[in-house]
N, C-alpha and C positions, 0 to 999 in steps of 0.2 A: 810239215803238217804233223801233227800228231798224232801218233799210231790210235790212240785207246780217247775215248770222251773223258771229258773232266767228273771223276769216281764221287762219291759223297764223304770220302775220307779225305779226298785232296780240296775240295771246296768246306770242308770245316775247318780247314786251318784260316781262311779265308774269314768266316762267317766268326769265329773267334778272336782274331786279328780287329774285326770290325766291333765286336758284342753284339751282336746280332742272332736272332734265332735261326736253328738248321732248318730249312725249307721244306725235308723229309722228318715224318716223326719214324723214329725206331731207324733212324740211319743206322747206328751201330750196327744192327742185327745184316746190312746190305752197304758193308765199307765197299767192297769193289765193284758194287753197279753206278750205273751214269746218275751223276746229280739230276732231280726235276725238280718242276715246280719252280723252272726259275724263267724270269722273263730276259726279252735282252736288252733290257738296261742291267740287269744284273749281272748278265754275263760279261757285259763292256764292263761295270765294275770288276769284276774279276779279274780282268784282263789288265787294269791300269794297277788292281794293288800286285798281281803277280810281277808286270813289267818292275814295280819300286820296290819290290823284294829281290829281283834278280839282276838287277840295272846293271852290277858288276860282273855279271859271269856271260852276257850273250854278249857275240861276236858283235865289231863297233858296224854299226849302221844297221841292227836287225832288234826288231819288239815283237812281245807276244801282241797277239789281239786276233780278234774272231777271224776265220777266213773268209775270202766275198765269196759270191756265189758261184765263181768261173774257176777257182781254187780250189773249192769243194768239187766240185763235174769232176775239172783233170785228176785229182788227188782217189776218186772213189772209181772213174772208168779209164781212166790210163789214155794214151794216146790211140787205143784199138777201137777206141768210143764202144765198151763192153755195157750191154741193157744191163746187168746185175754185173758186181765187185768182181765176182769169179766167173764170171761168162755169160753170156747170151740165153742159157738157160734157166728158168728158176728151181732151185733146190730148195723147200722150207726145213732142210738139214743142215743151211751154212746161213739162217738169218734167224734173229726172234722177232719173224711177223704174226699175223693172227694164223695162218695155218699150223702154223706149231703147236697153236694154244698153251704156251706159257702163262697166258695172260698177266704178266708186268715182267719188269724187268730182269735181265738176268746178269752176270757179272760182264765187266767189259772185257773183251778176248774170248768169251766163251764159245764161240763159235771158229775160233783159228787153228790154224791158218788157213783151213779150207773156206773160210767164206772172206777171206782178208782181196783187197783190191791189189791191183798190180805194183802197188807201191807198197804196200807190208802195213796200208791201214786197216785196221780192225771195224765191224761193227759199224760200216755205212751203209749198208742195207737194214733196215730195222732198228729193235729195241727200241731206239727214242728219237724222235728229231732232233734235227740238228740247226740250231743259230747260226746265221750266216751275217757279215757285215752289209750285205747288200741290201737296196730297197727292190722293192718288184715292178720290175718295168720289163720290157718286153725285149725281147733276143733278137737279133746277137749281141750278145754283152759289150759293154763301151766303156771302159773303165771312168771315162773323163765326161760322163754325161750327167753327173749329179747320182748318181743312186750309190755313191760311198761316203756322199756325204752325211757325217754322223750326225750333223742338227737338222738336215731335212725332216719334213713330218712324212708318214706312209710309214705302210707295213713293212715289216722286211723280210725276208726270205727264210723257208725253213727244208732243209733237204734229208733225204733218209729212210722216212718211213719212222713206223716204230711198233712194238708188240700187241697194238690192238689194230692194226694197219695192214691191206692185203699187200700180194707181189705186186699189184699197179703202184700201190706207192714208194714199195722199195724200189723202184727202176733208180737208176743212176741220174737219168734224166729228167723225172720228175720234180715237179717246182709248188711247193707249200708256200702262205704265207700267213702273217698271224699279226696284230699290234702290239708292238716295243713291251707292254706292260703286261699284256696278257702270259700266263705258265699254266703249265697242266701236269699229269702225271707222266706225261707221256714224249716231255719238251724238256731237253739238255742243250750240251754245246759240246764244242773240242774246240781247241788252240794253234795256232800257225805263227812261225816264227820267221817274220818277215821284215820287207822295211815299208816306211813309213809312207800313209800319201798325200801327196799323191805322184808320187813316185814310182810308184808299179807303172812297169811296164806291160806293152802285149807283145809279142814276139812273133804272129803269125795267128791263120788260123790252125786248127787241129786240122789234119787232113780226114779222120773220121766222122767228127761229126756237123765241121766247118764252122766253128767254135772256136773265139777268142782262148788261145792256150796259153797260161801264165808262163813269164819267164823263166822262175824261180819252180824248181823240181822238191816237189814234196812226197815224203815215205822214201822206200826204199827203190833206188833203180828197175825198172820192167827190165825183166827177161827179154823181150824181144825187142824192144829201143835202143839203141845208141844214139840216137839225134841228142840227146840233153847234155849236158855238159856235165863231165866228173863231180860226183857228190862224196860229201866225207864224213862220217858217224860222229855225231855230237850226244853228249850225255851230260846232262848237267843236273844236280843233288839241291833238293829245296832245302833250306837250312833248317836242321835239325827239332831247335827250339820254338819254330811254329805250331807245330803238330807232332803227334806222334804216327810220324809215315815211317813204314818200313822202307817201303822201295817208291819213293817218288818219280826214280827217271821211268816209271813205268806210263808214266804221261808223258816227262818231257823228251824221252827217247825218239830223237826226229832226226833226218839227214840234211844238210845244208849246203847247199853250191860253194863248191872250193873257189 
């Protein structure tokens, strides 16, 4: 999984690549906050010109593309099945939801590491929704029930919360949804570098919160897990001549099952 959402500086290499206009006016002025205003067809494009820009640098059997919805859960509440990233408690000093009153967005990390998940992702509570690959059907998650199929019609899934949104919607376990087409000020995405499906497996359930728990281990190791299998720090550099990114692996910096 990707530590940070996809920034407005890393989706203009995109939107330039294409000719396309930036979806935020006055991005510049907000390079390292989350992209909005983008729907999730947009985001699925993003995901297929990212995969044919990097086809040669990920590991063979793994692509980028949006996380489903059972990815995101483990990825933002860890195996302790945590109501909020950093604990069972709400702090509106480690999320940008509406008690903070920010009112929009704020850079991605700005809030770390104290409000980072047990995996070292940033900013899944608040700032902005998040795109998931799933459709919205009803729990417990079934990978192989239709709802990853990417030509079905239906809403699909958006998890997070984001800065006009209270603590009930930053919960971990909270479930938004929205249609493919629709974008707001307040509606992003992040990246998961996985393989392909339908090929995802399930591995059990969580013991916390009896929740289909993916295979594949995203962010960084929990402190108090060892059930997951040894993971090992991947970093990979978007090429150069797209954009002018300074530190790209600032998104794709993710850990990957050895």
């Amino acid at each position: 999984m990707a530590h940070f959402p996809v920034t407005n500086e890393l989706y203009n290499a995109y939107v330039k690549s294409k000719g396309i206009k930036h979806p935020v006016d006055g991005w510049e002025k907000k390079k390292d906050h989350p992209v909005t205003y983008v729907g999730w067809t947009d985001a699925m494009g993003y995901c297929q010109w990212l995969n044919s820009l990097l086809k040669n640098e990920l590991p063979p059997g793994l692509f980028f593309r949006l996380p489903t919805e059972a990815e995101w859960e483990k990825a933002a509440r860890g195996t302790e099945g945590r109501e909020y990233p950093w604990g069972d408690m709400f702090d509106k000093n480690k999320c940008n939801s509406s008690e903070g009153g920010k009112g929009g967005t704020t850079p991605v990390g700005f809030y770390s590491p104290h409000g980072d998940s047990p995996y070292g992702c940033a900013d899944m509570a608040g700032n902005v929704w998040e795109w998931t690959h799933s459709l919205k059907k009803k729990y417990p998650y079934k990978p192989d029930d239709g709802r990853e199929d990417e030509k079905a019609p239906g809403y699909r899934v958006l998890r997070g919360g984001s800065f006009n949104n209270n603590e009930r919607n930053a919960r971990c376990a909270y479930r938004n949804d929205n249609d493919i087409k629709n974008f707001n000020n307040n509606i992003g995405f992040r990246v998961v570098a996985s393989h392909a499906f339908p090929s995802i497996q399930v591995s059990g359930a969580c013991p916390c919160c009896r929740r289909p728990e993916m295979l594949y281990v995203y962010g960084r190791k929990p402190r108090r897990n060892r059930r997951d299998s040894a993971v090992k720090s991947w970093l990979t550099a978007e090429k150069k001549d797209q954009a002018n990114i300074k530190e790209p692996h600032a998104l794709y910096g993710m850990t990957i099952p050895a």
